[in-house]
Kinemage of the C-alpha trace (Angstrom):
@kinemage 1
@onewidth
@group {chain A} dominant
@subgroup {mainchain}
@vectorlist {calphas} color= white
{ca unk a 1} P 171.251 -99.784 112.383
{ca unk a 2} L 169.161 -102.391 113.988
{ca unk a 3} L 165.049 -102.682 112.870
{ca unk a 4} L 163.283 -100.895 114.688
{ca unk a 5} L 160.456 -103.686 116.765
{ca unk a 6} L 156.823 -102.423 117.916
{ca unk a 7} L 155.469 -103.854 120.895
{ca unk a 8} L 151.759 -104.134 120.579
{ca unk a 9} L 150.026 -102.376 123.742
{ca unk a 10} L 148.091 -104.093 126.884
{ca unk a 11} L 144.920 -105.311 126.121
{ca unk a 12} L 142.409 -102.788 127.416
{ca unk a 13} L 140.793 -104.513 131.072
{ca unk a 14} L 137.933 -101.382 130.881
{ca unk a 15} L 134.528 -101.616 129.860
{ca unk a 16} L 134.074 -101.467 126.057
{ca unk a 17} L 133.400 -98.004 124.315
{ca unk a 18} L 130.092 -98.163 122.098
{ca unk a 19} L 126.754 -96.148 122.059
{ca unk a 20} L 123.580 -96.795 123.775
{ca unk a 21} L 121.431 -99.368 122.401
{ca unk a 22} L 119.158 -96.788 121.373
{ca unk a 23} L 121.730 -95.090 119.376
{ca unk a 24} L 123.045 -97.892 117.516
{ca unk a 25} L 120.141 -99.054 115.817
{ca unk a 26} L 118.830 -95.380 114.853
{ca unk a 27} L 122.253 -95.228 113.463
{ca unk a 28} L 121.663 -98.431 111.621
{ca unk a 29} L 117.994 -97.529 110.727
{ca unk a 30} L 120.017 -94.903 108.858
{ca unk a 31} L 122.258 -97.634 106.983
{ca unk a 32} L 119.757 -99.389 106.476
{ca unk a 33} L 118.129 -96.628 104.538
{ca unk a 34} L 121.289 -95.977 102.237
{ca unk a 35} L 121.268 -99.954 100.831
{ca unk a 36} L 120.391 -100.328 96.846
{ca unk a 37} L 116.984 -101.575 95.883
{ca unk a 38} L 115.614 -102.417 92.408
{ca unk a 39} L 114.759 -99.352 90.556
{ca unk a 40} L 115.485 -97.288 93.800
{ca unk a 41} L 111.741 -98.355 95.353
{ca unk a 42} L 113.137 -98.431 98.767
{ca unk a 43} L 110.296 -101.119 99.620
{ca unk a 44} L 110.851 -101.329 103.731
{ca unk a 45} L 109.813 -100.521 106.741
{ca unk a 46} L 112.213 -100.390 109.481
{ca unk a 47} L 110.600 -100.294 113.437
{ca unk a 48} L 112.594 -99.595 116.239
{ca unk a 49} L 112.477 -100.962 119.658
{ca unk a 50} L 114.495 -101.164 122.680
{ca unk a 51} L 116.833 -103.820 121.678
{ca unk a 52} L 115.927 -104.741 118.118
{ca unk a 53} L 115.116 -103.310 114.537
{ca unk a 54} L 112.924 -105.143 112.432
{ca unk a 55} L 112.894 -104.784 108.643
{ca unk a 56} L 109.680 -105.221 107.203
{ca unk a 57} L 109.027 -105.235 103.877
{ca unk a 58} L 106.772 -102.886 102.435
{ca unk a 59} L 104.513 -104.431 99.699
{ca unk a 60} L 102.743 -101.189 98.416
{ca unk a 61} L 106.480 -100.344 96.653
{ca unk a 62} L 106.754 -104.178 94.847
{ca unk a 63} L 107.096 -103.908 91.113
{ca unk a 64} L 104.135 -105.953 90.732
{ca unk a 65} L 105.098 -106.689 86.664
{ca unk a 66} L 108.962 -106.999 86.724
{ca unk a 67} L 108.829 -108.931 90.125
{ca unk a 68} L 105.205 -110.844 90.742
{ca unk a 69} L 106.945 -112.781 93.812
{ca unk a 70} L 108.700 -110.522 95.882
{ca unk a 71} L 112.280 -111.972 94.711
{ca unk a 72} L 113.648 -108.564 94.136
{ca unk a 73} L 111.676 -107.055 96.431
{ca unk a 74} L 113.043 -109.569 99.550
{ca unk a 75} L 116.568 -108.896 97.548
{ca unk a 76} L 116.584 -104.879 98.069
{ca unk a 77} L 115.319 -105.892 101.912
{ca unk a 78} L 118.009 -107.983 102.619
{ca unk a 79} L 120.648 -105.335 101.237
{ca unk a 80} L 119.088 -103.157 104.331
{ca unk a 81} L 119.707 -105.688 106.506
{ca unk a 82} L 123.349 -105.864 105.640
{ca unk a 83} L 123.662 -102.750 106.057
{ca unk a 84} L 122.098 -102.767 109.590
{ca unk a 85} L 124.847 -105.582 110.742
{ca unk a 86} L 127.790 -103.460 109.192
{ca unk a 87} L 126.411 -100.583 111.233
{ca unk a 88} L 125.859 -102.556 114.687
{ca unk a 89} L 129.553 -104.038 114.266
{ca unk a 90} L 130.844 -100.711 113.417
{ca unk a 91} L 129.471 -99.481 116.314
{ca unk a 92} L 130.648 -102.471 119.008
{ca unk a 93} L 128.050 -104.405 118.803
{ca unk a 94} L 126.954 -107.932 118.518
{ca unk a 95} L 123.852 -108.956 117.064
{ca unk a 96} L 121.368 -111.878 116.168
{ca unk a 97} L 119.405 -112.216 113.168
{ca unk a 98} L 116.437 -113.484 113.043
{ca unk a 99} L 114.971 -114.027 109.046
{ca unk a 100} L 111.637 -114.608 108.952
{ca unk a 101} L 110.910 -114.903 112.300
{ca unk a 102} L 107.068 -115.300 112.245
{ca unk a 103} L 105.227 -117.296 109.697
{ca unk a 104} L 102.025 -115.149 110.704
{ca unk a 105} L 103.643 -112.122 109.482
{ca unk a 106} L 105.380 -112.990 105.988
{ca unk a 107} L 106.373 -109.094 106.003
{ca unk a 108} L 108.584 -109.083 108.961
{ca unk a 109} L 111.914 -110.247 106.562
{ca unk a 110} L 114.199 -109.605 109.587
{ca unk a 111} L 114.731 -109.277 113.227
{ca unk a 112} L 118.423 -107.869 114.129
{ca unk a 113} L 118.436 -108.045 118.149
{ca unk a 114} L 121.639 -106.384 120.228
{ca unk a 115} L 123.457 -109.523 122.029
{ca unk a 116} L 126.674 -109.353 124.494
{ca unk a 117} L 129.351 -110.496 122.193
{ca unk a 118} L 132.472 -109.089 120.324
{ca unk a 119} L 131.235 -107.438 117.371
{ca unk a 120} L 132.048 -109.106 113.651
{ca unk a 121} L 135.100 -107.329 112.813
{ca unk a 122} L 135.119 -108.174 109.087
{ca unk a 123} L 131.614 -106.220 109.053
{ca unk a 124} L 132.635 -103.581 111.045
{ca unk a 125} L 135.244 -102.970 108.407
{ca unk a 126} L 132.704 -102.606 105.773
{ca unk a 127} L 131.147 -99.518 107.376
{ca unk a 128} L 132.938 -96.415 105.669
{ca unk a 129} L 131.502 -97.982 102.067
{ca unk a 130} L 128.182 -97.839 103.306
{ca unk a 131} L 127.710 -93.832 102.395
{ca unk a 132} L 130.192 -94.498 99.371
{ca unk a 133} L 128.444 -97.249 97.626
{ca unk a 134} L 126.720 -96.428 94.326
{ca unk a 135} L 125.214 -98.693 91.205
{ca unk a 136} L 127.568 -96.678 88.595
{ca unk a 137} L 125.871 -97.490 84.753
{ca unk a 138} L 128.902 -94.934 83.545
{ca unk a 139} L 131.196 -97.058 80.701
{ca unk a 140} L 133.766 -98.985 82.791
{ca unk a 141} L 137.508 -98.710 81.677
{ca unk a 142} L 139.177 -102.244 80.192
{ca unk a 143} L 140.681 -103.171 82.990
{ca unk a 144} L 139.215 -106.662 84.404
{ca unk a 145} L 139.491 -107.347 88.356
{ca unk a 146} L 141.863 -109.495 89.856
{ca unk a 147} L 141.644 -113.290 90.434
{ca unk a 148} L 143.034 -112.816 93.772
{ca unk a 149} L 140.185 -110.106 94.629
{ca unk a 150} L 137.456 -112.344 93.024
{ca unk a 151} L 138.914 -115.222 94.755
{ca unk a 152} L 138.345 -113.111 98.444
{ca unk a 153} L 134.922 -111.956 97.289
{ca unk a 154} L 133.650 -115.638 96.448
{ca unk a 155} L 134.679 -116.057 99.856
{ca unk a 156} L 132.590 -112.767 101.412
{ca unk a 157} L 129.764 -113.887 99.237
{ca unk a 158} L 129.900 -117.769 100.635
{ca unk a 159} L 129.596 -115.883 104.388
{ca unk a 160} L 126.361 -114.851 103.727
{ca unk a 161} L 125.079 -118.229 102.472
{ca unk a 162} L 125.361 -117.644 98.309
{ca unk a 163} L 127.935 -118.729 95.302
{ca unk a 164} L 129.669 -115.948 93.455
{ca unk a 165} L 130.952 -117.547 89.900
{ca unk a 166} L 132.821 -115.118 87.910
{ca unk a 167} L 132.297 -115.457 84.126
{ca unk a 168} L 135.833 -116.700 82.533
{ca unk a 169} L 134.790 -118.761 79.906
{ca unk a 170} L 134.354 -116.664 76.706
{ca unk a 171} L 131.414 -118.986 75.417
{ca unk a 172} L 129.883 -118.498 79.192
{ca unk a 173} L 129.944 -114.333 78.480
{ca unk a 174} L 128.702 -115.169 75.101
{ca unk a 175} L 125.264 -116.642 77.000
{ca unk a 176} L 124.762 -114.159 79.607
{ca unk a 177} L 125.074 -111.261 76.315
{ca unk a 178} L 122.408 -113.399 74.145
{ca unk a 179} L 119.806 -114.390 77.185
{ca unk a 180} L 120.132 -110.538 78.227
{ca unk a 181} L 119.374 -109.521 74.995
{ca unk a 182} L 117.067 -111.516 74.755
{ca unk a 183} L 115.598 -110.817 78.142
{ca unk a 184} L 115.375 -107.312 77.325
{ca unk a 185} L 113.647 -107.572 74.293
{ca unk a 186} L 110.942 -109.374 76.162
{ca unk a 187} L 110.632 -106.856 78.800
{ca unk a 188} L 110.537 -103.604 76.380
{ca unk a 189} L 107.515 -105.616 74.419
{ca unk a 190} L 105.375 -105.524 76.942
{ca unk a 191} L 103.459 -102.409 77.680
{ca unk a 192} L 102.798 -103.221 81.488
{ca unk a 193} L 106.719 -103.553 81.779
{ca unk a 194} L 106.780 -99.820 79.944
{ca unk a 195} L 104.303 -97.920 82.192
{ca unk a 196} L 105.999 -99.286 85.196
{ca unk a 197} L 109.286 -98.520 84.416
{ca unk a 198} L 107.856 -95.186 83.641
{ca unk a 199} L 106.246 -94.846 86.707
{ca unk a 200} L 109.698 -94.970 88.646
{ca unk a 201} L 111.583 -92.816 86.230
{ca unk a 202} L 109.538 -89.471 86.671
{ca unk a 203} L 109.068 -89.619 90.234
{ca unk a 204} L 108.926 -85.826 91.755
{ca unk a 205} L 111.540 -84.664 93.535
{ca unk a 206} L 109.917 -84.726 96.971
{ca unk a 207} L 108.743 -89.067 96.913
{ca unk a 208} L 112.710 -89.417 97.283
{ca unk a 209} L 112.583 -92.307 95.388
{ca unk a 210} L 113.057 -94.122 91.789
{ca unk a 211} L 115.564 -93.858 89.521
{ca unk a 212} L 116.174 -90.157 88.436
{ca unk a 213} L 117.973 -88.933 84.736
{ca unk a 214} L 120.940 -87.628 87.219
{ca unk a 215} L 121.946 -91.309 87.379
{ca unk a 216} L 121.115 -92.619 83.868
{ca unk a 217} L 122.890 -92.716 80.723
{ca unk a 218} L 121.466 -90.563 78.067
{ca unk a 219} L 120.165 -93.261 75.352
{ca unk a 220} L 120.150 -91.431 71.786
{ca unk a 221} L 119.238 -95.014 70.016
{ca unk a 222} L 123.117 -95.425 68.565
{ca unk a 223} L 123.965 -97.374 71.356
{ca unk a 224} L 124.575 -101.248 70.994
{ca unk a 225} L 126.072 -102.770 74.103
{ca unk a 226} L 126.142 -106.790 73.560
{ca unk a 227} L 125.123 -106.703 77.308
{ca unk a 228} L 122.738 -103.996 77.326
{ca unk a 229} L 122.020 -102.000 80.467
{ca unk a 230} L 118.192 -101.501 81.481
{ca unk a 231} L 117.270 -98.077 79.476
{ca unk a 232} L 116.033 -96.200 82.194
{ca unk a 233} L 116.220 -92.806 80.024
{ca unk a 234} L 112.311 -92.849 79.723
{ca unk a 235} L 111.991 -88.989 79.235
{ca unk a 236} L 114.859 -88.898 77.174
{ca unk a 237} L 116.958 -86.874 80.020
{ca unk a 238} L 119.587 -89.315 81.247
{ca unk a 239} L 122.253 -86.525 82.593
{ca unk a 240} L 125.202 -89.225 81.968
{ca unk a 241} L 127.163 -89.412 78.957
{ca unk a 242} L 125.374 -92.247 76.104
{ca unk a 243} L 128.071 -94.763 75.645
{ca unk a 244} L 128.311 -97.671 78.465
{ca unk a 245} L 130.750 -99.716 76.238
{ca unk a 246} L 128.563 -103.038 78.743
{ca unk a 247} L 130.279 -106.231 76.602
{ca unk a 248} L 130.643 -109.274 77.547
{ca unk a 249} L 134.724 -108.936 77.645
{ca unk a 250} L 134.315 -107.176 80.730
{ca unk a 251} L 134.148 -108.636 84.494
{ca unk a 252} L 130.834 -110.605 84.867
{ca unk a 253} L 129.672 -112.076 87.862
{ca unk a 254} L 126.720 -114.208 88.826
{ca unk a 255} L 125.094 -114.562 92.616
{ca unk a 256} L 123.641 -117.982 92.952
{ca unk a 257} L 121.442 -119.561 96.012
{ca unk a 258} L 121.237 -123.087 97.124
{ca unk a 259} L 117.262 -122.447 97.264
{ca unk a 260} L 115.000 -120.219 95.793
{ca unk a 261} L 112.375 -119.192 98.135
{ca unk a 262} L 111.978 -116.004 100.334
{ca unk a 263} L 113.862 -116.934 103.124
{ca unk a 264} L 117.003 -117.508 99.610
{ca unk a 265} L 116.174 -114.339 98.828
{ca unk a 266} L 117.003 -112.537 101.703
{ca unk a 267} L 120.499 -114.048 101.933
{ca unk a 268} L 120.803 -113.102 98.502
{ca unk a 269} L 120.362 -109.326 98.737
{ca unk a 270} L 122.890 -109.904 101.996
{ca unk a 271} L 125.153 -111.392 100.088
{ca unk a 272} L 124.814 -108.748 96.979
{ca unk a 273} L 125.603 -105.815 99.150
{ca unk a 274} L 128.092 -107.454 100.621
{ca unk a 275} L 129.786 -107.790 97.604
{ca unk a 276} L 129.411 -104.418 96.294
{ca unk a 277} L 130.648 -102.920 99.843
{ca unk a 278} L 133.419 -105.129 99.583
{ca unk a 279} L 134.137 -103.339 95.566
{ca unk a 280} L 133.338 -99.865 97.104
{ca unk a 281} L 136.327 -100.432 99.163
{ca unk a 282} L 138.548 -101.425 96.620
{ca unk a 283} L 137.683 -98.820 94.390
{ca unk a 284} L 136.070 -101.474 91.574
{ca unk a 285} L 131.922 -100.659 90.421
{ca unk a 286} L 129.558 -102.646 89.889
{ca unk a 287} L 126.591 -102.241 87.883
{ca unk a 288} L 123.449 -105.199 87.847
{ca unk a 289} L 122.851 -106.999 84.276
{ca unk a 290} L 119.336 -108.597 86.239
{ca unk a 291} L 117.261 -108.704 82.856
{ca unk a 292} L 118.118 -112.387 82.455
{ca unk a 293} L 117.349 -113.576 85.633
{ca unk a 294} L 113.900 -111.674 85.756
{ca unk a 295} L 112.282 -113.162 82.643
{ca unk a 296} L 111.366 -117.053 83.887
{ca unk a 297} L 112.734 -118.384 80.706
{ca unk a 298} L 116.325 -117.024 80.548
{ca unk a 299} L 116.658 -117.805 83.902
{ca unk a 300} L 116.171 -121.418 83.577
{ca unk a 301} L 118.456 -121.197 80.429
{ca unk a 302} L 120.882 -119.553 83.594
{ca unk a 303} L 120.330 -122.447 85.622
{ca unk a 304} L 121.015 -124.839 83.176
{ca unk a 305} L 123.813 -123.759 81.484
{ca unk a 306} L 126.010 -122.038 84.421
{ca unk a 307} L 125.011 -123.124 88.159
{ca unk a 308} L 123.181 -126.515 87.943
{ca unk a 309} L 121.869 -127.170 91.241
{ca unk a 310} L 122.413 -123.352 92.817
{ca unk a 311} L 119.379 -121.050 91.568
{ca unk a 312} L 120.610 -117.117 89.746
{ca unk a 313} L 119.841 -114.167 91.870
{ca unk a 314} L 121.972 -111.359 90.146
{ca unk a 315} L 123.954 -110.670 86.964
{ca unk a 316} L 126.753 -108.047 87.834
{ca unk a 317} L 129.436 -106.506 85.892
{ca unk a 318} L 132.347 -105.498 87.731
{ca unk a 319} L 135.082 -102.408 86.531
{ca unk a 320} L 136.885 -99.161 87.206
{ca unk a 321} L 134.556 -96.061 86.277
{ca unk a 322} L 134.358 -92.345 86.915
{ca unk a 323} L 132.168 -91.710 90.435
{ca unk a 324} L 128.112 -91.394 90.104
{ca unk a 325} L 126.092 -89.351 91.945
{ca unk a 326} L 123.887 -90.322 94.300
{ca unk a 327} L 120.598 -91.349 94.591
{ca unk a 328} L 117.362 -90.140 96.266
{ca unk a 329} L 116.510 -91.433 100.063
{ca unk a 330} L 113.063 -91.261 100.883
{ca unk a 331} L 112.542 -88.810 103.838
{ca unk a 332} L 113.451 -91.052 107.476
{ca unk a 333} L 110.132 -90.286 109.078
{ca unk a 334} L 108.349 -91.976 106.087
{ca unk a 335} L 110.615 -95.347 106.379
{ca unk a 336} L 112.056 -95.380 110.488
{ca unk a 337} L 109.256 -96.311 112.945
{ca unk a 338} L 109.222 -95.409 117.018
{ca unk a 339} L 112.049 -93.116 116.346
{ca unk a 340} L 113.341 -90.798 118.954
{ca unk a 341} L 115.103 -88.536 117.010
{ca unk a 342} L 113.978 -85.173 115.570
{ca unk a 343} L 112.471 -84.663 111.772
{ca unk a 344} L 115.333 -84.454 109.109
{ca unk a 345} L 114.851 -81.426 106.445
{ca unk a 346} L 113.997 -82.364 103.074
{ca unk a 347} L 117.127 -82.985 100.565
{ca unk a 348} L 117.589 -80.889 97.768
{ca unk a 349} L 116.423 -81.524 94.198
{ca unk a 350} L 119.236 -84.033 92.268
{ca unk a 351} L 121.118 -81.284 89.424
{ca unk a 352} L 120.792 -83.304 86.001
{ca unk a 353} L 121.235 -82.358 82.563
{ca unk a 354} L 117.587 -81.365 81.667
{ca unk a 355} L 116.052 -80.426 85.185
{ca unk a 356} L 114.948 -83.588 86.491
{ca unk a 357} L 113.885 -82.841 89.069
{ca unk a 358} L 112.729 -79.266 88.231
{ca unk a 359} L 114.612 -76.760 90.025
{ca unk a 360} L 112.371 -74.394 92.404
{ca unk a 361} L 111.345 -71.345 91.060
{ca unk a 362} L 113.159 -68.016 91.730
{ca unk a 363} L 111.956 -65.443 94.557
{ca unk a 364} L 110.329 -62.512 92.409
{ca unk a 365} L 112.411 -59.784 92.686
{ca unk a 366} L 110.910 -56.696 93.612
{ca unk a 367} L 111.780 -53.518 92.103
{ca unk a 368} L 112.495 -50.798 94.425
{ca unk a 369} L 110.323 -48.378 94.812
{ca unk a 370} L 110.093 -45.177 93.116
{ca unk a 371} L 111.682 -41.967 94.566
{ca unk a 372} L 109.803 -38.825 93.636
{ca unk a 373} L 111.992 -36.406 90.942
{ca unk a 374} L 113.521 -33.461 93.541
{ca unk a 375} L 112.556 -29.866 92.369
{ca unk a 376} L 113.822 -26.668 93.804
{ca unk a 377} L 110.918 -23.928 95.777
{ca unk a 378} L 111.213 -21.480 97.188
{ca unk a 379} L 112.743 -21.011 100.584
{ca unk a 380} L 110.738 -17.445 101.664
{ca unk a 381} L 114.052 -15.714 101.884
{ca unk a 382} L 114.306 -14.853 98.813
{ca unk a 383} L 116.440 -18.139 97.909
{ca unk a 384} L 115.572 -21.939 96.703
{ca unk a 385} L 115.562 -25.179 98.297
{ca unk a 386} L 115.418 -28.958 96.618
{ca unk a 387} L 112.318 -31.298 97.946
């Protein structure tokens, strides 16, 4: 029996089939909204216009000991803005970006304008991760990723200007474990570092923000990673289970820039989420190891040792791991500017293991009320009724 052969179909001659401009950047206001930010701060503001979003960044939310200059700030900002382009190709559009478009305004990061144009089909492909992507800090199974995969996502990560250099040399993993150590150790010292990390760990249930237990490992003080993972279990309530078995034998990854100033920065959070879309859709995690390249002294030791003339803007580690939940989103009217569409109803408390955040009180129950005991009387005939 001869193959069966497909013949593709006509190209289409009709107009192209996409939303109103309007519609497609509320819808990637929205993206935008879902992208990963350090310690969840969300620090953006997006404002809407006729044929543009800008993403402003929103300095009130910078982590003013962990990150004095805006690096991981402009990072979580530029993750946004990915997220914005996926969305606009997804939807049949083409766009131009604009980073910082106006050095009067050092908070406008980005401009993403509508343009006639095919969209970017590679980004458009990104879009069902969007909803899907999650920093998992569960313990990741042994198995490491694929050359062949980390081959392609060098090459997604070189798109949006930055060098992805996977960790293969054992005395390389042995560096990144002993400067994140090291880094950590640093960090936890210092009290500031303490009260701020506090600060986004017990945020109420209704900021939408910060890093809640739901998402956290439970630390018990037995653990003893080689890479450790940021202890975010402040009050103790970190929903999942202790052990994050983070060694250096796993997949490690470092983001590098050709520059480090704001401008680097933003590429580098494009090029991050990129990357982790690009996992999400494979099934693989990722999880940051950033210590090391927050501490000005490790970092240098990154520099020096591993990338040379590029500048280290993330630690990752890369596996297979059992899903997380999700995070908060603050509410839209409190990060989407000149929008058109109605209110959305606030989200529901996060479940975790020891009611972070606390669940709302129960509606009193009220008890019926009594009935009056019946009794029979007398019905004047010489018989009785009950009343």
């Amino acid at each position: 029996m001869p193959p069966t052969t497909h013949q593709d179909p006509p190209p289409s001659t009709g107009p192209i089939s996409r939303p109103a401009p309007s519609d497609a950047l509320e819808d990637a206001a929205d993206a935008a909204r879902l992208a990963p930010s350090v310690h969840n701060t969300q620090p953006w503001r997006l404002v809407l216009h006729g044929d543009r979003l800008e993403l402003h960044a929103d300095r009130t939310r910078q982590l003013l000991t962990l990150d004095p200059v805006g690096r991981a700030l402009a990072q979580s900002v530029g993750a946004a803005l990915f997220n914005a382009r996926v969305s606009l190709a997804a939807s049949g559009w083409a766009t131009a970006v604009e980073r910082l478009p106006d050095p009067a305004d050092p908070d406008l990061l980005a401009v993403v304008r509508l343009v006639e144009g095919p969209p970017d089909p590679e980004l458009a492909a990104l879009a069902p991760a969007v909803p899907r992507r999650r920093t998992n800090r569960r313990a990741f199974t042994a198995e490491e990723v694929p050359e062949e995969l980390l081959r392609d996502l060098a090459g997604a990560v070189a798109a949006e200007g930055a060098r992805l250099l996977p960790l293969s040399n054992e005395a390389h993993r042995a560096l990144v474990a002993r400067l994140t150590q090291q880094a950590d150790a640093v960090q936890n010292a210092d009290p500031a570092y303490r009260a701020e990390l506090r600060r986004w760990t017990t945020r109420s249930a209704e900021s939408g923000d910060g890093v809640p237990a739901s998402v956290v490992p439970h630390v018990d003080g037995r653990q003893h990673d080689d890479v450790p993972i940021r202890d975010f279990d402040t009050a103790g309530a970190g929903a999942l289970p202790p052990e994050t078995h983070s060694t250096s034998g796993q997949t490690i990854v470092l983001l590098a820039t050709p520059r480090d100033d704001q401008a680097a920065w933003l590429r580098a959070g494009e090029a991050l989420e990129r990357l982790e879309l690009e996992l999400t859709g494979e099934g693989w995690a990722a999880s940051p190891l950033t210590q090391a390249v927050e501490v000005p002294l490790t970092r240098t030791q990154l520099r020096s040792a591993l990338t040379w003339d590029s500048h280290p803007q993330m630690l990752l580690r890369i596996g297979r791991a059992a899903a997380s939940p999700s995070p908060p989103h603050r509410l839209r009217d409190d990060v989407v500017e000149n929008s058109s569409r109605p209110p959305e109803p606030a989200a529901p408390p996060l479940p975790s293991r020891l009611g972070w955040p606390a669940p709302p009180a129960p509606a009193p129950v009220q008890a019926p009320e009594e009935t009056p005991a019946r009794r029979p009387v007398s019905d004047g005939r010489g018989g009785t009724t009950w009343v």
